[in-house]
C-alpha positions in Angstrom: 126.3 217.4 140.1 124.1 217.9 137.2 124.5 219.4 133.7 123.2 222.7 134.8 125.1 223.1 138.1 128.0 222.4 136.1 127.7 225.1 133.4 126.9 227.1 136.2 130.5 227.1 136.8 131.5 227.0 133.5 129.7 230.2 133.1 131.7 232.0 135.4 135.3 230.9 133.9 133.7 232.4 130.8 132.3 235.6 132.1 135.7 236.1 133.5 137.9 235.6 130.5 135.6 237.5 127.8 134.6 240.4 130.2 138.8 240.8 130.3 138.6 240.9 126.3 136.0 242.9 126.5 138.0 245.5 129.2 141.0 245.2 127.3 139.0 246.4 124.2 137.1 249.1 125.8 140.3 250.5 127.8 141.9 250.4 124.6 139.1 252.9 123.2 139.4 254.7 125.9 143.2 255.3 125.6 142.6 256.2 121.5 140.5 258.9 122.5 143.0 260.0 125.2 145.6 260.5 122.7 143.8 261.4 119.9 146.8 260.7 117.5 147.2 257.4 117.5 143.6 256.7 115.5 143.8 254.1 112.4 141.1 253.3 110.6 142.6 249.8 109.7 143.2 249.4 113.5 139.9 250.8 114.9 138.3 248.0 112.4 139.8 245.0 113.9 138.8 246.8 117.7 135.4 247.0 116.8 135.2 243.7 114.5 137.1 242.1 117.9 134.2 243.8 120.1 131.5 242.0 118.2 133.0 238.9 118.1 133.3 238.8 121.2 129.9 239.8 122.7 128.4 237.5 120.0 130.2 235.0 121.0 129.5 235.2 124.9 125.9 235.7 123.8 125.5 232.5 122.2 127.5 230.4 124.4 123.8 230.1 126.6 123.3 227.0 123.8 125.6 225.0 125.9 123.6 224.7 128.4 122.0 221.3 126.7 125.8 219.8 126.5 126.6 217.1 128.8 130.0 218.9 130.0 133.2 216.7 130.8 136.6 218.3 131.8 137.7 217.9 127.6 135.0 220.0 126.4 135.5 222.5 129.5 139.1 222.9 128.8 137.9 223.4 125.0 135.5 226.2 126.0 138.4 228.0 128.2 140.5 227.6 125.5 138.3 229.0 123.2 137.8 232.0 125.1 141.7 232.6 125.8 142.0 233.5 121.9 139.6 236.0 122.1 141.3 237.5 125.2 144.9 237.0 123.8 143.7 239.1 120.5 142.6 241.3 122.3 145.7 241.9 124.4 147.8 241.8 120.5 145.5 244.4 119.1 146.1 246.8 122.3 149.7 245.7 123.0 151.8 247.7 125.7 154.8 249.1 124.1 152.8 249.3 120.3 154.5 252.9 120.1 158.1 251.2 119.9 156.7 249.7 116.5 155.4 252.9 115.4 151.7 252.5 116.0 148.9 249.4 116.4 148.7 249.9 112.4 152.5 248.9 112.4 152.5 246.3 115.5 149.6 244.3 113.8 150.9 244.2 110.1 154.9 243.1 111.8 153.0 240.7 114.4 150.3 239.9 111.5 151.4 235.4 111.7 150.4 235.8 115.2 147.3 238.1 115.1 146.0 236.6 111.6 147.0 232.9 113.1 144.7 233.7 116.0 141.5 234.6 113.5 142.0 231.4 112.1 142.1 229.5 115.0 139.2 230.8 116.4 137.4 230.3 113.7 138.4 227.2 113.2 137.4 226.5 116.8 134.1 227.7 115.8 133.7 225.5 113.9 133.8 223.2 117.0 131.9 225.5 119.4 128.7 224.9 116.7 129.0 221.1 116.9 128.6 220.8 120.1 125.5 223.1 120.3 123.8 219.9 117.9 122.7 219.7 114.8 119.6 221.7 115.3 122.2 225.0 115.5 123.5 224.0 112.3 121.1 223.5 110.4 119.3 227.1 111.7 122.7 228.9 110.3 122.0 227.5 106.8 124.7 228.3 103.9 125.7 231.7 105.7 127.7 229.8 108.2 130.1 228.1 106.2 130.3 231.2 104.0 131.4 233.4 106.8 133.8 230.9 107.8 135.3 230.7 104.3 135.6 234.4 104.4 137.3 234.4 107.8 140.2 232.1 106.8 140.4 233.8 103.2 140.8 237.3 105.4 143.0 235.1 108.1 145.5 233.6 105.4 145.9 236.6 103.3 146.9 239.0 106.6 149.6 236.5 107.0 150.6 237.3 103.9 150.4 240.8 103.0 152.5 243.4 104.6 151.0 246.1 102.9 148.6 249.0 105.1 146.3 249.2 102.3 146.1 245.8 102.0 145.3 245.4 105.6 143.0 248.1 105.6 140.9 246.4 103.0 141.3 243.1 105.3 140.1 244.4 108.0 137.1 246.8 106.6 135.9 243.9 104.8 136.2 241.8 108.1 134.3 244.1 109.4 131.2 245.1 107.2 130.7 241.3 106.5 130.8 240.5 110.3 128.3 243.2 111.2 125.8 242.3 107.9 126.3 238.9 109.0 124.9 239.2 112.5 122.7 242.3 111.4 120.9 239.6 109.3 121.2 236.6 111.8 120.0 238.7 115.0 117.8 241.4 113.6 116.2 238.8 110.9 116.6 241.4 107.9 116.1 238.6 105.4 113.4 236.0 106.2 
């Protein structure tokens, strides 16, 4: 079976497990704008920084399809795709109202939610190695800034318990993610 046959079904694995993230997101909207209380600007942040991550993500996953698959990198692609799906799942948790709000589940579940940032940037990190060296050399300096950034965010939301803090966090998150791809996508800055 060759390379392209295989990411064929690769492909599919992945539509499946981000288009969940990406349903668990959107349902999640949905459900904010049922209620109309439960609205957080610190929480709405890390929805829509998670929404673009994730339909980035998906969107430049069509690089693979140079990589010579084997069942390790496979199982690191479905991995990789499993964190975005189970951040999504921690920032619309059933139950969140037992901890007071998605505000107060993601600052007292913050090692879990902050440790899943990290790891998938981290994993990244990965994801742009195997695309080649042509990929990294087109994301220049920004890359490893934006990575930087993410674990600085990632490590200090494990640490702070504080909403402001958070709030700042995940705005910051946020703007820089959306400037970042603004530039990247829309060439802004040539």
């Amino acid at each position: 079976m060759g390379s392209d046959h295989v990411f064929l079904h690769i492909r599919v694995v992945l539509a499946i497990v981000l288009g969940l993230s990406i349903t668990k997101l959107l349902n999640g909207i949905a459900l904010l704008i049922e209620r109309r209380d439960s609205w957080s600007p610190m929480h709405m942040s890390w929805v829509l920084w998670a929404l673009i991550s994730v339909v980035t993500f998906w969107w430049w996953e069509f690089r693979l399809t140079t990589l010579t698959w084997t069942f390790t990198s496979y199982l690191f692609i479905i991995t990789y795709c499993s964190l975005y799906f189970m951040l999504s799942a921690l920032i619309f948790p059933a139950g969140a109202e037992k901890y007071g709000g998605y505000e107060d589940y993601i600052i007292d579940r913050r090692f879990w939610f902050f440790g899943l940032i990290a790891a998938i940037t981290l994993l990244d990190i990965v994801d742009t190695s195997l695309k080649g060296a042509e990929r990294w050399q087109a994301l220049g300096i920004a890359y490893p800034i934006k990575t930087a950034v993410m674990l600085g965010i990632a490590g200090l939301g494990m640490i702070l318990a504080n909403k402001r803090a958070h709030l700042v966090l995940a705005l910051v998150a946020l703007i820089y993610l959306t400037g970042y791809y603004t530039i990247d996508y829309f060439n802004v800055i040539t």
